[in-house]
N, C-alpha and C positions, 0 to 999 in steps of 0.2 A: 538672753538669746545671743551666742554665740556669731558674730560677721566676719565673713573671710572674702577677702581682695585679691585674686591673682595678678601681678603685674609686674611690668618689664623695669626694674631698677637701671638707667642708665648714666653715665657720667659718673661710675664708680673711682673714686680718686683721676678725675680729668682726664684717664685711659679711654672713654670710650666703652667701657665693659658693658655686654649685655648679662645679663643673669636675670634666672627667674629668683619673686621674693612673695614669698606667703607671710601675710601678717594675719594679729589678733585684732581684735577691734582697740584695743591700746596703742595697739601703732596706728590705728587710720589718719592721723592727721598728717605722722612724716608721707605714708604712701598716696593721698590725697595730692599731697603737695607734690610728690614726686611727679603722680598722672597729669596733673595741669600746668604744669610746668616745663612740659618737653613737646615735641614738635610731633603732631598727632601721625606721620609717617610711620613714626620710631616706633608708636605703640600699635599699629595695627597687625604685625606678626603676634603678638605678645595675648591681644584680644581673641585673635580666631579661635588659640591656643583655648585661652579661661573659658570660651564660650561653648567649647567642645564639654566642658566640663559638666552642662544642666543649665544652671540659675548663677548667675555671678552679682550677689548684693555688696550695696557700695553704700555707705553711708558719709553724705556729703557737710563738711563746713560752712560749704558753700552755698547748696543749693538746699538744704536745712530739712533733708527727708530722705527715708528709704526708699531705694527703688530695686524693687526687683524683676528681673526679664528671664523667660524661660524661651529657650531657644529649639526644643524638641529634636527635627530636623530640617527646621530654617537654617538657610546657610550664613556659616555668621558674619557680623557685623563688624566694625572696628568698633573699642573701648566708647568711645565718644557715642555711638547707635545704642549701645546698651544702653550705657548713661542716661542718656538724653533722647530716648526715644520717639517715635515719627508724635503721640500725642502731645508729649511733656516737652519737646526741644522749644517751642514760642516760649513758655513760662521759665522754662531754665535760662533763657536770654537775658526776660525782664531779672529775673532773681540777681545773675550774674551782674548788670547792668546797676542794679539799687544798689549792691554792695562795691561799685565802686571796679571790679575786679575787668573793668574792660579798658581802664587805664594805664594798668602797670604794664610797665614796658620793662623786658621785651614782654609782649602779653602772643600766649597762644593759643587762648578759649577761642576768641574769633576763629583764625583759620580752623582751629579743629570744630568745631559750631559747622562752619563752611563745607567741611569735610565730608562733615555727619548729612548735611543735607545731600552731599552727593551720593552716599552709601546706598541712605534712606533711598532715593529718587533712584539707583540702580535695581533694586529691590525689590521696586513695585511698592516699598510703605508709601501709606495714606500723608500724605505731607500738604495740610489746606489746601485745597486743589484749586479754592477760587484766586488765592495771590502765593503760590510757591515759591514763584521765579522771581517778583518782586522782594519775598523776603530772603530769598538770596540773594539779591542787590542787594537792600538794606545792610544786611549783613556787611557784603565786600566793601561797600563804602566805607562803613567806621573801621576799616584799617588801615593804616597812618600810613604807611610803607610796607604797600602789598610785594609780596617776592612772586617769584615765578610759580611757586611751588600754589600760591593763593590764585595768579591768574589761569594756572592749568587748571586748579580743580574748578574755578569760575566757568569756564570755556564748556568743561565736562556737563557740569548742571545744563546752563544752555543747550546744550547739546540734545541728552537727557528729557528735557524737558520742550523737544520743538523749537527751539528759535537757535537756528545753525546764522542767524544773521548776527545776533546779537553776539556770538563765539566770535564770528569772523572781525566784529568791530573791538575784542577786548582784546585779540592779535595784533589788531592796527594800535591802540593802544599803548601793547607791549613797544613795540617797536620805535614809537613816537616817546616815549616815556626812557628809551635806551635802557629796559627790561629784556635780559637776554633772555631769549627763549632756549629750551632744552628738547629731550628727546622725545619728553612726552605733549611738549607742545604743538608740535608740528601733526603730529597724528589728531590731535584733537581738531585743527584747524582743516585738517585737510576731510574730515572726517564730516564737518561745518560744510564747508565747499560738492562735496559730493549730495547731501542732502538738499541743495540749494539747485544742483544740478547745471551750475556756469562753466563750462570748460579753460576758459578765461581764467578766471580766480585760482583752479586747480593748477594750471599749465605754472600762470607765476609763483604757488606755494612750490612749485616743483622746483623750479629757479632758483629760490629762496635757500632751498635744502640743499643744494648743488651748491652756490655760493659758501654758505655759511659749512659744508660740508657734512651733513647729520644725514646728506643723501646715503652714507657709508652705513649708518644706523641700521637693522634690521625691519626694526619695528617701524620706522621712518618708510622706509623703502617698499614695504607690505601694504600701508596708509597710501601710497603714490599709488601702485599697481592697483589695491584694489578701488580706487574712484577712477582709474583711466578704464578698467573693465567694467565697472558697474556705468559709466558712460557713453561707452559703446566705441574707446576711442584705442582699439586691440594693436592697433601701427605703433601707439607711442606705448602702449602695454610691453608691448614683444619687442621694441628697441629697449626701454629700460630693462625688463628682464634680461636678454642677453647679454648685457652690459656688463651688468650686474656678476659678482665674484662669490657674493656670498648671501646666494638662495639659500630658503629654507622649504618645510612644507607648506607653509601658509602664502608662498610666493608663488609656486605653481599651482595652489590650489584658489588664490586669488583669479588666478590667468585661466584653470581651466573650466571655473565659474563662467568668464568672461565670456568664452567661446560658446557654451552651451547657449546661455542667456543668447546672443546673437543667430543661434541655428545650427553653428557650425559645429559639430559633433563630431566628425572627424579628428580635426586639429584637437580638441578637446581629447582625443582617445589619444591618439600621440605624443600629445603633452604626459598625458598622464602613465603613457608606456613608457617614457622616459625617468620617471621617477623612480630611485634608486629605494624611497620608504614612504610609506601610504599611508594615511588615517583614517580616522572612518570618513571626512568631511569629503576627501578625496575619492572614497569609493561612492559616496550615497551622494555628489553631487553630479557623478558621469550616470550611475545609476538612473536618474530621476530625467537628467536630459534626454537617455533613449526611451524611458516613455512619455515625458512629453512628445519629443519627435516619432512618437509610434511605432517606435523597433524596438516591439515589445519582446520579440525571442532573444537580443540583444541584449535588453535589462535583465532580465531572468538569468542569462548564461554568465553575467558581470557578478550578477548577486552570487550564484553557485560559487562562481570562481571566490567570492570575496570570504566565502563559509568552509569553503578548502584551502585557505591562504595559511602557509606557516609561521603567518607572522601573527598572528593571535589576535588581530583585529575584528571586533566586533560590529555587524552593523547598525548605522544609530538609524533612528525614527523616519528622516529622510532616506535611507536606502527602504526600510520595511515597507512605507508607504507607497514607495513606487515604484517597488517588485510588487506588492499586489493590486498597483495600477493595473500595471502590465500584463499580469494572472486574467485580472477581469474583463482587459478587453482584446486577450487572446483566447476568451472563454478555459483556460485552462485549471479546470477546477484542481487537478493531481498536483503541481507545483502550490496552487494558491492554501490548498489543505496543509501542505506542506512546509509553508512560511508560519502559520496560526500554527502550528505543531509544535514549531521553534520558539516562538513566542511564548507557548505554553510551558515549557520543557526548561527555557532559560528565566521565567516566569518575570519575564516583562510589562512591565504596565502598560493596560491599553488603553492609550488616550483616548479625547479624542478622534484624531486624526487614526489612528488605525481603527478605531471602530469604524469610522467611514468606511474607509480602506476595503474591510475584512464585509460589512455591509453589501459594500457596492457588489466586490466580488462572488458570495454567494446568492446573491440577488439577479446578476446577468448570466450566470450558472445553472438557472434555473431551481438553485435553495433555497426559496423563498421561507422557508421553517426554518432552516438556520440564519438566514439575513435577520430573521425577527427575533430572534433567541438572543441571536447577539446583541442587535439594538436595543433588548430589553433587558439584558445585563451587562449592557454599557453605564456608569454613573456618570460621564461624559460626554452627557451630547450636545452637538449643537448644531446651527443649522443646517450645515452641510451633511450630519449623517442623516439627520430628519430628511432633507432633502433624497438623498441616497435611498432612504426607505420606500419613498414615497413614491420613487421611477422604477424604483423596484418592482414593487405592485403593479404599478400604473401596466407597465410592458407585458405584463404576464396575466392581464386582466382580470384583478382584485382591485375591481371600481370602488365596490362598498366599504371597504376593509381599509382601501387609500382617503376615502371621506374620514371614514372613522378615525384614520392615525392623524388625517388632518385637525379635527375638530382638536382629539386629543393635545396637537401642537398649538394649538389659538390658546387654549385652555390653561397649557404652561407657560404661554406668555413669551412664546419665541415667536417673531415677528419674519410673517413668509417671504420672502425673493419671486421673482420670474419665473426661477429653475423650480420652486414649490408651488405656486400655480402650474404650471405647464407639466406638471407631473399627474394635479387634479385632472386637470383634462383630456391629458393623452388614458387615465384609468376610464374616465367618465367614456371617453370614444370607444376605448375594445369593449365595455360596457354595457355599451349603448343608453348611457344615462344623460338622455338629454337636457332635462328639464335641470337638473342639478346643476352641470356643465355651463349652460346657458347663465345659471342667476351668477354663478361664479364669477363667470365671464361678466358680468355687466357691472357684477361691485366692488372686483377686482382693485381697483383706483378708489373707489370711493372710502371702502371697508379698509383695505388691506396698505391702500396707499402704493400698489405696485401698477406700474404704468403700461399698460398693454404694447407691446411688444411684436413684430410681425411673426416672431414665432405662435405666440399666443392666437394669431387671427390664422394662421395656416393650421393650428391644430384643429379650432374652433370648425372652418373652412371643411376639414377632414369628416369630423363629426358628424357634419350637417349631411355633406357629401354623401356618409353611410348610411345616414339614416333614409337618403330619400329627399331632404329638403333642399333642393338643388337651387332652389328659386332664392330661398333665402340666407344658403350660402355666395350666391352673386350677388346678393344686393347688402351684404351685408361688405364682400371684397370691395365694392363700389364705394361706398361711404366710408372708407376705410380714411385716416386722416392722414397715410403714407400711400404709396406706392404699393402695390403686392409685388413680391418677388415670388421666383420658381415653384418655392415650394406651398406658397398660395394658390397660384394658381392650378399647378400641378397635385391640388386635392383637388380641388373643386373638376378638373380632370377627371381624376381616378371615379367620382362619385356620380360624374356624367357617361363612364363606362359602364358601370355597375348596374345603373340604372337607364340606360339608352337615351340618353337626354342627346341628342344628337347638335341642336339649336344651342345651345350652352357650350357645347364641348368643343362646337365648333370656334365659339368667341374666348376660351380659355384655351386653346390651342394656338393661336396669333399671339396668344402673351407668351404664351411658354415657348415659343420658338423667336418672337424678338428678343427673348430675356437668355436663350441657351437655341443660338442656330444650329450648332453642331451637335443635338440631340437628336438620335437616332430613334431613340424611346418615342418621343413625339408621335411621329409618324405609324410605328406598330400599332398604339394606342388607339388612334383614327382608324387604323384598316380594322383592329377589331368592332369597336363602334361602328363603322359602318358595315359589316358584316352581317352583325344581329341585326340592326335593322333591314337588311336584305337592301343597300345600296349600292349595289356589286357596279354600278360606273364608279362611284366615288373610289369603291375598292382599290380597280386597276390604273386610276390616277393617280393615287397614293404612293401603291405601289412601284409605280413608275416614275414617282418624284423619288420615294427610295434607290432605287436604280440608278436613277442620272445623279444622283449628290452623291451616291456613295456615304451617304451618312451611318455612323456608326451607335451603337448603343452597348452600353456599360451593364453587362449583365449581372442583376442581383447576385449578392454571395455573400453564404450564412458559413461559419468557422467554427469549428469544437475540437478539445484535444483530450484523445483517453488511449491511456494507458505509454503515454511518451508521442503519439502519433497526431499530426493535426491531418484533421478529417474535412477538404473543403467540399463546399455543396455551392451550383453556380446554376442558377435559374433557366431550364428550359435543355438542359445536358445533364445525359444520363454516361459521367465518363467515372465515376466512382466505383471500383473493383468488387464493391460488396451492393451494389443496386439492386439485383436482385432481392436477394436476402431484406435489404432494406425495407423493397415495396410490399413483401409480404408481410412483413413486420406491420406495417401502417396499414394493409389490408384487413389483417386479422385485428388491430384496436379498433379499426372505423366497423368491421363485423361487431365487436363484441359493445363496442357505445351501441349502435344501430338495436341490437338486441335488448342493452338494459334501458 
C-alpha cells in the first residue's frame, strides 16, 4: 500500500523557503521529521491545503500507527488535528511522552499538542468534555519556556472553553513573567474581559494597548470597540472610533452592533450610511434591528435595497431571518413568498432558524398548510420552530391538530418551554377544549418541569372566561402564587361580559383600572355589561365617569398587505374605501356556512 504526506518543507538551506514536497512512503521518516520539528504556525497553511485533498495518511515513527482522517466537507484542520485527532490526541501524548520525545529541546509536539486542542475545541470536536481544560493545563505546564505564541493559544482554549478568568490570569502571568504580549494577545484578553462583563478590567486592557502601542493594530482596535459596544459603553466606543485613522468594516460594524443592541436605530442607520463598503454582517445586523424594533416596512425596504446593491453582496442567514420576521408580523405574505422564492432559486439551505422564520410567517398569514409542509420538510428543527408551529395552530383554532403535534414533540424527546405550553392553551381556548387544557395546565410543572407563568394563568383565566366558568376562573386568579396583572384580569372581564356575570366583573374591573387608570376600554366594557343587564343607572354613571376623565381607549387593529398595499382594519370604524364590498363579501360566507 502505497502512503503519501503532503507538507510544507521549511528551512530549505537556512533561507526560510516554503515549498510544497510530496513523498513516498521511503521518505516518511526525513518528512516525519520535517513535520515535528517546526513550529506548528508554519504548518498550518500547508495542512488546510493537504486536507482539501480527501484523506491525508501519515505513517508515524513515533506514534507507531496509521492514521487516516477523511475530511468530506469539514473545514480543515491544521496538520496536528489530522494527526492527532479529537479521539487519539490523550494516547498520542502518552505514546510521545514514553518515547521520550517531550524532552528534546527545542521540542514542538507540546505547543503543537496545544495547538491541536485549540483547533479541536474551535471546531466543536468532541475533546473529553469531563477534564478538556485541565488537560490543556497539563499540557502547558510541561513546557519549560512557554513563548507568547504558547500563552495566546493557552488564553484561546480558556476562552473557547468558558473560563474567560482563567485567560485573564495567564495575561497577568504573561506580564509578571516579562512575556511580551503580541497582537493576538490582547484580543484574546480583551475578548476574556468582555465575557466576564467588568468594564474595569476592559478600560485598563484598553490602557495597556495605548501604552504599549498595538492600540495602532487593527485587529487590536476591533477587540476594544467591540467589548465597549457589547457593554453598552457607546461614549467610549464612538471616542475611540473617531479617534481612530485606520477603520475598517468590522469597526463600524462592531459600533453599529452596539447601537442597535442599545435601541438606538437611528445612529445605527447613520453609521452604516456612512460606510463607503458593506458586508453582509453590516447589512443583516441593521436589518434584524428594525425588526426587533418593529419597523418592520423598514427591514423589508433594507433587505430590497441590500438584493439591488451593486456590490454583489449577498444576504446571510441573519438578514433572511429577519426579513421574514418582519414579513410575518406585518402579515405580508407577497414580500414573505418572496424571500422563500430567493431561497429556493439561490438554493440555500434552510436551517433551522429559517424554517422558524418561513413557519411562523406562513402560519400568522393565515397558511396554515404551508406552515406545516414546511415544518414537515424541515430536517432541522428545534424548539423554536416546533414552538412556531404550535401558535400557529393555536391562533387559528386547530385545538386537536396542536395536541397532536404536541404529543408528537414529547415523543421526539424535545423538552417544552412556556412559549410551547402557552400555545397548548391558547389552541385548547379557541377550541373550547377545556378538560385537556385544564390537565395541561395542572402538570404543566410537574410533567413538563415548566413553571407557570402569569401568561399561562391569563390564558387559562381566558378559557374559563369562554367557557362560562367564571366562578372558577376568580378563584382560581385568587390563589394564584403572584399577583394578576391586566391581562388576568382583563379575561376574567371579557368572560364576565359574555356571560353577564355583572358581580364578578364588577370586582375585576377595580383591578384592571388600579393596574391601567388610563384605560378607556375599562369603562366601555362596564356600560356594555350593564346594558344587557338592563342597569341603565349604572349605564349613565359610567358613562359620565367617561365624560369627566376624558379617558381614552386604544382601538383594536388587525393589518394585511396584498398586492404592495397594506390594508388597516380598526375596531368599530368603517373608514376602509372598499367596506362595502367587504361587508358583502362576509355576508354572502356567513349566508353560505348558515346554509351548509
Amino acid at each position: 500500500m502505497a502512503f503519501r504526506v503532503v507538507f510544507e518543507a521549511i528551512w530549505v538551506e537556512g533561507h526560510g523557503y516554503t515549498g510544497w514536497v510530496t513523498i513516498d512512503c521511503g521518505d516518511l521518516p526525513y518528512g516525519l521529521e520535517c513535520i515535528f520539528s517546526k513550529p506548528c504556525s508554519e504548518s498550518s497553511v500547508a495542512v488546510q491545503q493537504a486536507a482539501k485533498k480527501g484523506v491525508l495518511y501519515l505513517v508515524s515513527k513515533y506514534m507507531l500507527e496509521i492514521i487516516d482522517v477523511n475530511y468530506g466537507d469539514a473545514a480543515p484542520l491544521s496538520l496536528e488535528c489530522a494527526c492527532l485527532g479529537g479521539g487519539h490526541l490523550a494516547l498520542k501524548f502518552l505514546l510521545a511522552k514514553q518515547k521520550g520525545f517531550l524532552t528534546l529541546q527545542p521540542c514542538f509536539l507540546l505547543p503543537n499538542i496545544l495547538y491541536t486542542i485549540a483547533r479541536l475545541a474551535a471546531s466543536n470536536c468532541v475533546l473529553a468534555p469531563s477534564n478538556r481544560t485541565n488537560y490543556a493545563v497539563s499540557v502547558f505546564n510541561l513546557i519549560r519556556s512557554p513563548t507568547t505564541f504558547c500563552y495566546n493559544t493557552m488564553m484561546r482554549i480558556q476562552n473557547l472553553f468558558s473560563s474567560p478568568a482563567s485567560a485573564l490570569i495567564l495575561f497577568k502571568d504573561m506580564l509578571r513573567f516579562s512575556i511580551p504580549p503580541d497582537f493576538h494577545t490582547y484580543p484574546f484578553a480583551i475578548k476574556a474581559s468582555t465575557n466576564l462583563r467588568v468594564p474595569s478590567t476592559s478600560a485598563a486592557l484598553h490602557s495597556l494597548t495605548v501604552k504599549s502601542g498595538f492600540i495602532s493594530d487593527i485587529y487590536v482596535l476591533n477587540s476594544i470597540l467591540h467589548v465597549y459596544a457589547r457593554l453598552g459603553s457607546l461614549g467610549d466606543a464612538c471616542l475611540l472610533f473617531e479617534e481612530s485613522t485606520h477603520k475598517d468594516i468590522i469597526s463600524y460594524n462592531a459600533l453599529i452592533d452596539g447601537f442597535v443592541k442599545a435601541g438606538d436605530i437611528e445612529t445605527a442607520r447613520l453609521l452604516f450610511d456612512k460606510m463607503a463598503i458593506r458586508d453582509a454582517v453590516s447589512w443583516g445586523t441593521l436589518i434584524a434591528g428594525y425588526a426587533h424594533m418593529k419597523e418592520c416596512q423598514e427591514a423589508i425596504d433594507l433587505f430590497n435595497s441590500l438584493l439591488n446593491s451593486p456590490s454583489g453582496v449577498r444576504p446571510d442567514n441573519i438578514a433572511l431571518v429577519s426579513v421574514l420576521s418582519a414579513c410575518a408580523q406585518l402579515g405580508d405574505l407577497e414580500q414573505g413568498s418572496a424571500v422563500h422564492e430567493y431561497l429556493i432559486q439561490n438554493r440555500i439551505r434552510v436551517d433551522s432558524f429559517l424554517s422558524t422564520g418561513l413557519v411562523d410567517l406562513y402560519a400568522k398569514c393565515g397558511y396554515v398548510e404551508n406552515a406545516i409542509n414546511i415544518f414537515e420538510s424541515s430536517p432541522d428543527k428545534n424548539l423554536f420552530t416546533w414552538n412556531a408551529l404550535l401558535m400557529g395552530l393555536a391562533v387559528h383554532g386547530y385545538g386537536r391538530k396542536c395536541l397532536d403535534y404536541f404529543s408528537r414533540m414529547i415523543k421526539e424527546g424535545v423538552q417544552p418551554d412556556g412559549v410551547s405550553i402557552l400555545g397548548i392553551l391558547v389552541g385548547c381556548s379557541h377550541a373550547g377544549l377545556i378538560n385537556e387544557a385544564h390537565k395541561l395546565f395542572q402538570n404543566m410543572e410537574a410533567i413538563y418541569g415548566v413553571r407557570r407563568e402569569l401568561k399561562h394563568y391569563g390564558c387559562m383565566a381566558d378559557l374559563f372566561g369562554r367557557a362560562g366558568l367564571i366562578g372558577e376562573a376568580l378563584d382560581m386568579i385568587k390563589h394564584m402564587p403572584i399577583q394578576g396583572d391586566i391581562y388576568t384580569w382583563g379575561a376574567l372581564l371579557a368572560g364576565c361580559r359574555k356571560h353577564g356575570m355583572v358581580d364578578i366583573a364588577e370586582e375585576a374591573a377595580k383591578h384592571v383600572q388600579k393596574l391601567n387608570p388610563e384605560d378607556g376600554g375599562l369603562y366601555s366594557v362596564m356600560v356594555d355589561i350593564y346594558a344587557t343587564s338592563d342597569m341603565w343607572d349604572d349605564v349613565t354613571k359610567t358613562r359620565s365617569i367617561i365624560r369627566n376623565r376624558r379617558t381614552t381607549k386604544n382601538a383594536a387593529c388587525s393589518l394585511i398587505k396584498l398586492h404592495g398595499i397594506n390594508h388597516e382594519f380598526i375596531a368599530g370604524a368603517y373608514l376602509h374605501p372598499e367596506t362595502e364590498e367587504i361587508y358583502l363579501a362576509l355576508s354572502c360566507l356567513s349566508n353560505h356556512q348558515f346554509e351548509a
